[in-house]
Backbone as a printed PyTorch tensor [residue, N CA C, xyz], in Angstrom:
tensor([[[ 61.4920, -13.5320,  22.0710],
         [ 61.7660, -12.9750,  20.7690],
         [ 61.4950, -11.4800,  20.8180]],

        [[ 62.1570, -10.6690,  20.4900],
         [ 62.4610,  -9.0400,  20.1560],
         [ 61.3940,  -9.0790,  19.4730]],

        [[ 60.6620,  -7.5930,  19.0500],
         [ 60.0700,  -6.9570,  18.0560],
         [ 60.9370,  -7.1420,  16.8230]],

        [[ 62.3530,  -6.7390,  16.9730],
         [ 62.8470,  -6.3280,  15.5700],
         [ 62.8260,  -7.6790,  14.8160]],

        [[ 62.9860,  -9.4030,  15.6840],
         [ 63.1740, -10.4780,  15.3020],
         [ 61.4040, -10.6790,  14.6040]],

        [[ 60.6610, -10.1670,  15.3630],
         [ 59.1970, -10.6380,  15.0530],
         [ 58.9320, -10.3920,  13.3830]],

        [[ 57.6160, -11.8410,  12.7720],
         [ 57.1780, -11.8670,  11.6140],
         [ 56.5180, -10.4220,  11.1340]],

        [[ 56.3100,  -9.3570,  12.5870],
         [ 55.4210,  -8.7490,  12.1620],
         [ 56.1150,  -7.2910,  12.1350]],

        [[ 57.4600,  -7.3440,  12.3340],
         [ 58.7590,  -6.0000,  12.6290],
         [ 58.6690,  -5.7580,  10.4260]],

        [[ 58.5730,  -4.6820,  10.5990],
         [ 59.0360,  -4.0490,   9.7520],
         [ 60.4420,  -4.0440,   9.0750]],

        [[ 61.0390,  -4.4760,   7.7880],
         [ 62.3660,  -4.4700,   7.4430],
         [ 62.9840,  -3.4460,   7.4770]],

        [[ 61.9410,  -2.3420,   7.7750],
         [ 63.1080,  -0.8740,   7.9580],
         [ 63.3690,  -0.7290,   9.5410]],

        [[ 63.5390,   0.7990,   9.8810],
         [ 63.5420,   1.0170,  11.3870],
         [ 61.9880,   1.6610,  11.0880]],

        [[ 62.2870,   2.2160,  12.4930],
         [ 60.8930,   2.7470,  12.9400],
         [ 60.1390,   3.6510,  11.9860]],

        [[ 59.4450,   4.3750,  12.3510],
         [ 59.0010,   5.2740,  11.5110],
         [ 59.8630,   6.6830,  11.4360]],

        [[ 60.1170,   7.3600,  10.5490],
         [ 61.1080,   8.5420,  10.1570],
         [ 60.8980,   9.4190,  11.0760]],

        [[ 59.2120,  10.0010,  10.9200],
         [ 58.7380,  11.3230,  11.8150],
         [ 57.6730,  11.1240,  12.4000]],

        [[ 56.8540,  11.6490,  13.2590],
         [ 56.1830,  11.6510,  13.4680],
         [ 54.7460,  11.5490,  12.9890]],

        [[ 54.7920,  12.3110,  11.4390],
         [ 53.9480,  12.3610,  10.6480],
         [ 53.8240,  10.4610,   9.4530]],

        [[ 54.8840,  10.0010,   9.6380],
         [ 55.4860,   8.5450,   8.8470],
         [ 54.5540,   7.4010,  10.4860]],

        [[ 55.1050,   7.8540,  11.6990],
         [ 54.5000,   7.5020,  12.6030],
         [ 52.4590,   7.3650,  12.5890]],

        [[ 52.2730,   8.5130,  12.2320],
         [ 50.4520,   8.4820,  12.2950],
         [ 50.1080,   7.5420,  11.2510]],

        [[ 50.7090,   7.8170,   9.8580],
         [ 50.5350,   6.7560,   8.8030],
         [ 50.3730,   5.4850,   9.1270]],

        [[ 51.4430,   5.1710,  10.1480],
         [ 51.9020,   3.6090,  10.1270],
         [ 50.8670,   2.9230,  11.1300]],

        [[ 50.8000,   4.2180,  12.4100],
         [ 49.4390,   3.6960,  13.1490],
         [ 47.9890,   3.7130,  12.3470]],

        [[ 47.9110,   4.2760,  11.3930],
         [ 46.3000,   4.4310,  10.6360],
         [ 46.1670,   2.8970,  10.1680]],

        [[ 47.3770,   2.9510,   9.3400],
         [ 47.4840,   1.6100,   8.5600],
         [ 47.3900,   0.5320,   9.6590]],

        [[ 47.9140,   0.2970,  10.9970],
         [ 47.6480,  -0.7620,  11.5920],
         [ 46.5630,  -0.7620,  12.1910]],

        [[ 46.0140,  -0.1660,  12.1860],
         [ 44.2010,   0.0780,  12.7610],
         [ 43.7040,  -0.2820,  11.9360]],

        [[ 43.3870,   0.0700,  10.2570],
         [ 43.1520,  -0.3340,   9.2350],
         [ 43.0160,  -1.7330,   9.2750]],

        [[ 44.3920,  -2.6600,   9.5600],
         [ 44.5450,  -4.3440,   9.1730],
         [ 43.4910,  -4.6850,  10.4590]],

        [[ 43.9340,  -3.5300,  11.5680],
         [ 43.9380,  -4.2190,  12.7590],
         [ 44.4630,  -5.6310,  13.3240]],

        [[ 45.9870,  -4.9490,  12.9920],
         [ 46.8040,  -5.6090,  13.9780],
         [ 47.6090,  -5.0590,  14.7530]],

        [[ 47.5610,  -6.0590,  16.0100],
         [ 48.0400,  -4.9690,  17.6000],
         [ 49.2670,  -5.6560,  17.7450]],

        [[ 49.8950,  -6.7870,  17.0790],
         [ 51.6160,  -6.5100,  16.7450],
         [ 51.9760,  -5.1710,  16.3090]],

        [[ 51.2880,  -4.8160,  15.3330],
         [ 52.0920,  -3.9290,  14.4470],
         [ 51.6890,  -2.3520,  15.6330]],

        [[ 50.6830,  -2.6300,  15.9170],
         [ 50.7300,  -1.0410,  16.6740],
         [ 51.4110,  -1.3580,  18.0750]],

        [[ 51.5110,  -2.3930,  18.3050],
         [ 51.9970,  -2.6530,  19.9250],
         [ 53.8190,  -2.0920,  19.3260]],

        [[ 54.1440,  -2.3910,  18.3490],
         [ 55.3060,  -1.6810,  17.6720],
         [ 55.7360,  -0.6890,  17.9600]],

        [[ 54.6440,   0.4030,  17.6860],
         [ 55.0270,   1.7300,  17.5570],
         [ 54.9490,   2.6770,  19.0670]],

        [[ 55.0770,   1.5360,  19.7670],
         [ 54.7570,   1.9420,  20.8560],
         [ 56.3890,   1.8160,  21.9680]],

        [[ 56.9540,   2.3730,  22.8870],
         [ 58.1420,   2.1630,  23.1680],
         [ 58.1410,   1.0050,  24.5270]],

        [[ 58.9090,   0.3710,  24.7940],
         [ 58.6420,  -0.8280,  25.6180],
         [ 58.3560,  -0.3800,  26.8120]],

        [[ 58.2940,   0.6460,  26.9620],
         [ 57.9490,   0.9460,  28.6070],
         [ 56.8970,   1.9500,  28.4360]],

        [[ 55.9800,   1.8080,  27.4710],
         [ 54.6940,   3.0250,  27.3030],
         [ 54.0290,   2.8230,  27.9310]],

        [[ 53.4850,   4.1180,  28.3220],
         [ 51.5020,   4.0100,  28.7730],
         [ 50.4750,   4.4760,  27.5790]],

        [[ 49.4790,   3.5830,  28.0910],
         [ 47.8640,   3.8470,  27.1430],
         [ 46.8490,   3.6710,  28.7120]],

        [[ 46.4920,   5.4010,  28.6910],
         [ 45.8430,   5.6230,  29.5000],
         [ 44.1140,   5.9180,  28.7170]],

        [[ 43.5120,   4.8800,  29.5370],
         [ 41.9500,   4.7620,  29.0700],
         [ 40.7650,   5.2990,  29.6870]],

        [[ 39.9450,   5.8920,  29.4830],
         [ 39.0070,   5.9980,  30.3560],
         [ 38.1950,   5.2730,  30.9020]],

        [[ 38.2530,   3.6970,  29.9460],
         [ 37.1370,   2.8410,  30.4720],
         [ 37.7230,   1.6330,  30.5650]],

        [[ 39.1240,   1.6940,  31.2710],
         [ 39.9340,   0.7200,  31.5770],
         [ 41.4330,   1.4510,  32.4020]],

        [[ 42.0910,   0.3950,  33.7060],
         [ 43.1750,   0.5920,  33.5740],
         [ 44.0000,   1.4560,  32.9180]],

        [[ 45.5350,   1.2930,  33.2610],
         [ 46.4660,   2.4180,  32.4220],
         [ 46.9950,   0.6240,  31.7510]],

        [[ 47.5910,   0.5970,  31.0210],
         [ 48.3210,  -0.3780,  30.6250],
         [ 49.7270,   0.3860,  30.1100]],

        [[ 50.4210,  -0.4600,  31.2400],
         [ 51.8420,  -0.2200,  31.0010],
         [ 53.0290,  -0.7740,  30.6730]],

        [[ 53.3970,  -0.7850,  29.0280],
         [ 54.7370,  -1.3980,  28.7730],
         [ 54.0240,  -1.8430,  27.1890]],

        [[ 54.7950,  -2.2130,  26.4320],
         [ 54.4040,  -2.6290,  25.4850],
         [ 53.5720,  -4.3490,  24.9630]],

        [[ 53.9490,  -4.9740,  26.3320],
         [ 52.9690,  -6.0600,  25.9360],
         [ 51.4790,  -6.3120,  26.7760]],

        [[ 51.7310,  -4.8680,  27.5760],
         [ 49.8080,  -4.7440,  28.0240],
         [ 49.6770,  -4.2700,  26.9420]],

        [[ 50.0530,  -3.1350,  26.3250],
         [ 49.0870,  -2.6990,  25.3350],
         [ 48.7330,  -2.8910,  23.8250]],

        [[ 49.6070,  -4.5310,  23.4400],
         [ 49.4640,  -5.0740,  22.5620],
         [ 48.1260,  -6.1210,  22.9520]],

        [[ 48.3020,  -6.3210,  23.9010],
         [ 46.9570,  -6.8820,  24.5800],
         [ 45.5030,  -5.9750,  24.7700]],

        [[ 45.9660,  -5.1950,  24.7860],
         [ 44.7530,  -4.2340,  24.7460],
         [ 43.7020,  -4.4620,  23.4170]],

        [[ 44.8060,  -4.1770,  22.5090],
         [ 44.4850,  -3.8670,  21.0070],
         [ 43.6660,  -5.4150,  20.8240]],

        [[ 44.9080,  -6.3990,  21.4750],
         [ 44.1080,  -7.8820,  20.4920],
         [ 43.0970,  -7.8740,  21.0410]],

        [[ 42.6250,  -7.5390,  22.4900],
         [ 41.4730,  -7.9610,  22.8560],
         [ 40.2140,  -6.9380,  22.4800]],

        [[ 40.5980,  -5.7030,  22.1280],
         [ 39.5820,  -4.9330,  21.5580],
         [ 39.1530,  -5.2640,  20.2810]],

        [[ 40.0480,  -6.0980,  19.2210],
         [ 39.8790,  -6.7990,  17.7890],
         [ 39.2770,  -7.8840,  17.7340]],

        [[ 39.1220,  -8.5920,  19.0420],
         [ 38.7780,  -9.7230,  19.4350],
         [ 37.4880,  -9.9160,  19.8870]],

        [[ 37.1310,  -8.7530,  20.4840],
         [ 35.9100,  -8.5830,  21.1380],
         [ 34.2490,  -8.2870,  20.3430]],

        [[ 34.6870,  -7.3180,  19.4670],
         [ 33.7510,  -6.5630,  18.3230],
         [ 34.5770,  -6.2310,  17.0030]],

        [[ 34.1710,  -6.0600,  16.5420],
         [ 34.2770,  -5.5100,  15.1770],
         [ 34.2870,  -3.9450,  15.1770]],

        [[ 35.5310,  -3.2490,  15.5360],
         [ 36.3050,  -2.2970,  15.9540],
         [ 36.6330,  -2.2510,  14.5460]],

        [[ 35.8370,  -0.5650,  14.2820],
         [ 36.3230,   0.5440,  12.9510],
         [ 36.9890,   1.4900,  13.5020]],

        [[ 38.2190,   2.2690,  13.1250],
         [ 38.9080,   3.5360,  13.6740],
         [ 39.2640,   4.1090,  12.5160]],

        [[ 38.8460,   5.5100,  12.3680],
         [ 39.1040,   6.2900,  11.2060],
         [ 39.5670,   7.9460,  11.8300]],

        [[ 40.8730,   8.1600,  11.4240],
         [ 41.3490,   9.1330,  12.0400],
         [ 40.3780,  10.5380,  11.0460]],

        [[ 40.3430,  10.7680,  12.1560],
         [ 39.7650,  12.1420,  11.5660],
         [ 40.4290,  13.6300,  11.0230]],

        [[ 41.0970,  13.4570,  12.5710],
         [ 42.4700,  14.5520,  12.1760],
         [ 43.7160,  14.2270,  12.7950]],

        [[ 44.7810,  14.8360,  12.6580],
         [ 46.1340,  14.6820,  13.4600],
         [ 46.4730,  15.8540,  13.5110]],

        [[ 47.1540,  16.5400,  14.5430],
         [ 47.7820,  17.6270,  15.0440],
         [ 49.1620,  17.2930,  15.4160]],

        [[ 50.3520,  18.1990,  15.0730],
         [ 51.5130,  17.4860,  15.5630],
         [ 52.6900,  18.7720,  15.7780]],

        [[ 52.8410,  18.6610,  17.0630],
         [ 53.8080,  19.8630,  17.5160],
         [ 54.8510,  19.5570,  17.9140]],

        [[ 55.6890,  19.7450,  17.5810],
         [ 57.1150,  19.1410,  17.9820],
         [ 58.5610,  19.5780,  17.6860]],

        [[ 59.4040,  19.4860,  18.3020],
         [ 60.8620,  19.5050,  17.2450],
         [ 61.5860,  18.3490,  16.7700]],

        [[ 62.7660,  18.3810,  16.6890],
         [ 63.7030,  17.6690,  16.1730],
         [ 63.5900,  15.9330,  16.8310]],

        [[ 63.2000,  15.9660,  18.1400],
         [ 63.4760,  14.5800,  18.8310],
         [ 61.9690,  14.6090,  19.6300]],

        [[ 61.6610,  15.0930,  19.8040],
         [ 60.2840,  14.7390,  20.2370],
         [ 59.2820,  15.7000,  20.2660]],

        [[ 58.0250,  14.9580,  20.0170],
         [ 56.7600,  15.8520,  19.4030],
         [ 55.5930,  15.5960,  20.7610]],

        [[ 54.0010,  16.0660,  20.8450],
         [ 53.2210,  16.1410,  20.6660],
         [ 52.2670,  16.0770,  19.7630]],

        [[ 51.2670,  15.1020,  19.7430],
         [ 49.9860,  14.7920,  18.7680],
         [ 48.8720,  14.7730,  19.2260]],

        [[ 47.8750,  15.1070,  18.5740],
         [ 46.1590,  15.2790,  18.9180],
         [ 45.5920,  14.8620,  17.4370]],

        [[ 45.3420,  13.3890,  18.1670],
         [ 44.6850,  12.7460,  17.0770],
         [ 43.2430,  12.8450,  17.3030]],

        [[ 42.3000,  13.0880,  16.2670],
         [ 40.5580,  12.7690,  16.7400],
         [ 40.5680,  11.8170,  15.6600]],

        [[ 39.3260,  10.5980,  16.6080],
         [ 39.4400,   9.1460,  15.6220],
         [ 37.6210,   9.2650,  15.6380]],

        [[ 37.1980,   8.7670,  14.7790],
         [ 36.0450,   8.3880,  14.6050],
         [ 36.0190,   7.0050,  15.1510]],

        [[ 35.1630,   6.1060,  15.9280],
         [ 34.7980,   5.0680,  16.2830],
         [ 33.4480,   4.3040,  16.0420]],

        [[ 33.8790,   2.7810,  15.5420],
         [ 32.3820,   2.3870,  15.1370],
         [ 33.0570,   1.0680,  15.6300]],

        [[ 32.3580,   0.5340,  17.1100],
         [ 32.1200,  -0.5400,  16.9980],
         [ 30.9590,  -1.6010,  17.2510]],

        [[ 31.1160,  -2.7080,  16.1290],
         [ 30.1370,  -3.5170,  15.7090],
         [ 29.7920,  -4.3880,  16.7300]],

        [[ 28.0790,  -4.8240,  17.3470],
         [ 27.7570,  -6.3140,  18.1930],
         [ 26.8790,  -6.8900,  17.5120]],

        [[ 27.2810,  -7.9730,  17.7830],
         [ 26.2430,  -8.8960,  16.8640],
         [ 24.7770,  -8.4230,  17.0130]],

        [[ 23.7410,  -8.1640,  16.3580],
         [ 22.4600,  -8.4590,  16.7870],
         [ 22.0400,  -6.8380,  17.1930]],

        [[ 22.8970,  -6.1260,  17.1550],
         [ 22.3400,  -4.6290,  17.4330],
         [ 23.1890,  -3.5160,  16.7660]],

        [[ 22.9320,  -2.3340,  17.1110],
         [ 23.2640,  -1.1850,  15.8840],
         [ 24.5430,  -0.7320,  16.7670]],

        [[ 25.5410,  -0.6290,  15.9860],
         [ 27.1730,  -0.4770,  15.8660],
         [ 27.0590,   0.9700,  17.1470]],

        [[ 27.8970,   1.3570,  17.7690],
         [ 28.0020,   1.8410,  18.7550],
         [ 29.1960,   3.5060,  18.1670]],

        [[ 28.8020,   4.1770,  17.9260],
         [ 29.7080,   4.9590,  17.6560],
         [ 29.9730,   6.4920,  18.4730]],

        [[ 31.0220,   6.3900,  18.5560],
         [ 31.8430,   6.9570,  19.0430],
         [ 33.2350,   8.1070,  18.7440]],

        [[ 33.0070,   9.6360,  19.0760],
         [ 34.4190,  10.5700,  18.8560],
         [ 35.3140,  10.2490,  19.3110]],

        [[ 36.8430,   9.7600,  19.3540],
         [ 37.6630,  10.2030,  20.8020],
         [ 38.4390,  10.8040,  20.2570]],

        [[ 39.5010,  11.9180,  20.9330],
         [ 40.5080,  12.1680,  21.5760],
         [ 42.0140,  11.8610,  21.9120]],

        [[ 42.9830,  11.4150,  21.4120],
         [ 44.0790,  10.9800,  21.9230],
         [ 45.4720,  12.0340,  22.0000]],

        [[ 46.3920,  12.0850,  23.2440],
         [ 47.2250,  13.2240,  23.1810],
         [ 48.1450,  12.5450,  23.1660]],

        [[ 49.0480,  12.0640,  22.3990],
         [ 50.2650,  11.3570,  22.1920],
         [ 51.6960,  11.9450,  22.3840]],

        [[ 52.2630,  11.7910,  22.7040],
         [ 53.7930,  11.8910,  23.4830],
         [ 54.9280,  10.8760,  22.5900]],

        [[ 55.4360,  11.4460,  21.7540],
         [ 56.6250,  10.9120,  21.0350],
         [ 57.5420,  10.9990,  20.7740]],

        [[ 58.4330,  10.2290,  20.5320],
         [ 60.1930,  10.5860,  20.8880],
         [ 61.1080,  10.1180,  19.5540]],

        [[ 62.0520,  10.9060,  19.2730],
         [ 62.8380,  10.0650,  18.1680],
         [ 63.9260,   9.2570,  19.3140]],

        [[ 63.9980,   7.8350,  18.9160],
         [ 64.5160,   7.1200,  19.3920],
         [ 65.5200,   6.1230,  18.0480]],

        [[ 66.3670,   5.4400,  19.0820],
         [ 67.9050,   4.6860,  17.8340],
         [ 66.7810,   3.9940,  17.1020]],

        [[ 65.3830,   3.6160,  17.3070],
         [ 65.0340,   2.6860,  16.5150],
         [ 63.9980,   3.6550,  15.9840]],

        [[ 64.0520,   4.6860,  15.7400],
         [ 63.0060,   5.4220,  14.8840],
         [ 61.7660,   5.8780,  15.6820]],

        [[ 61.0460,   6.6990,  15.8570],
         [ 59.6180,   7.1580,  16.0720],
         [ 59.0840,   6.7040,  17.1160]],

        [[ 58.7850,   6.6770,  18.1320],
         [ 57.3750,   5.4800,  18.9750],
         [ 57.0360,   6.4080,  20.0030]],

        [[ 55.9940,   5.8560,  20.2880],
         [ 55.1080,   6.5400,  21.5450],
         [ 55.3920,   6.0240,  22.9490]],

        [[ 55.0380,   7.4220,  23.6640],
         [ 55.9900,   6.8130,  24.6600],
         [ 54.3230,   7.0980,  26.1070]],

        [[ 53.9260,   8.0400,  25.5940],
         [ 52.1930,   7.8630,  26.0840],
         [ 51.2400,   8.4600,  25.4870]],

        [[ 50.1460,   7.2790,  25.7650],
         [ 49.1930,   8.0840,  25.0010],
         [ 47.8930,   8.0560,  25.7400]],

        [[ 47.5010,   9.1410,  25.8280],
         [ 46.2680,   9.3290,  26.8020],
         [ 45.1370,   9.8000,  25.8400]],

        [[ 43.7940,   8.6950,  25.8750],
         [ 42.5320,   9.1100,  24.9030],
         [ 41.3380,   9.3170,  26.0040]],

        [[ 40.5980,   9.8010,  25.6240],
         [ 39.1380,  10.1450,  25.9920],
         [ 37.8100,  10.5960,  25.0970]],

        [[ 36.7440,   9.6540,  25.4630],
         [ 36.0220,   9.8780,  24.4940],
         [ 35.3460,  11.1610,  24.7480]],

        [[ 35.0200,  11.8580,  23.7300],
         [ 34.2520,  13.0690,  23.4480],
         [ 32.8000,  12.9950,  23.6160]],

        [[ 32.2720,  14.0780,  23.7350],
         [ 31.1470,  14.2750,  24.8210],
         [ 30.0730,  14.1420,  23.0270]],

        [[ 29.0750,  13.4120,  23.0040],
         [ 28.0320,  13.6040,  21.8540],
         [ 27.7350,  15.2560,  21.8170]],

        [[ 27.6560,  15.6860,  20.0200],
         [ 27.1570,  16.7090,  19.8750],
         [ 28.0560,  17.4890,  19.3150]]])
């Protein structure tokens, strides 16, 4: 089954701009669901990690997401977005705030970093890589 066929595809196309793009990823961090961000992502992407593998294509890195939702109790709150670009494809510098929760001890928090690579494509908006790193305390 396609994305566009999936319960979890959006009735429009992709996202408009880049800036419709950050929205749509906030909001799926928000539900935290990694259908919806494994979405915005283009079928042959990378998500390059520092404390994992590269995962490449869109159903490693829908896997990524479920298993990071799966694991702890994963908060992401964008802090800022930066976005340079033209007409068909941009650059982004997102900083996210990170809080994640373990049972039985104090939530783990965390700055990062992400430099995103995006393209207007026939189906609207998606990322085509995105490379994060967490930020140094202080």
């Amino acid at each position: 089954m396609t994305m566009l066929a999936s319960p979890h595809a959006s009735a429009q196309q992709g996202p408009a701009g880049p800036e419709d793009l950050v929205r749509q990823f906030t909001a799926a961090m928000a539900e935290r669901n990694a259908d919806r961000i494994a979405g915005l992502y283009a079928e042959r992407a990378v998500l390059m990690m520092p404390e994992g593998p590269v995962a490449a294509g869109r159903d490693q890195i829908r896997a990524v997401y479920a298993r990071n939702f799966a694991s702890a109790d994963t908060k992401m709150t964008l802090a800022q977005a930066r976005i340079d670009g033209g007409e068909d494809t941009a650059v982004m510098l997102w900083v996210w705030n990170v809080e994640i929760g373990q049972p039985g001890r104090e939530p783990v928090r965390r700055r990062v970093r992400s430099m995103v690579h995006v393209k207007k494509t026939p189906a609207g908006w998606q990322i085509f890589a995105d490379m994060y790193q967490v930020l140094p305390a202080g």
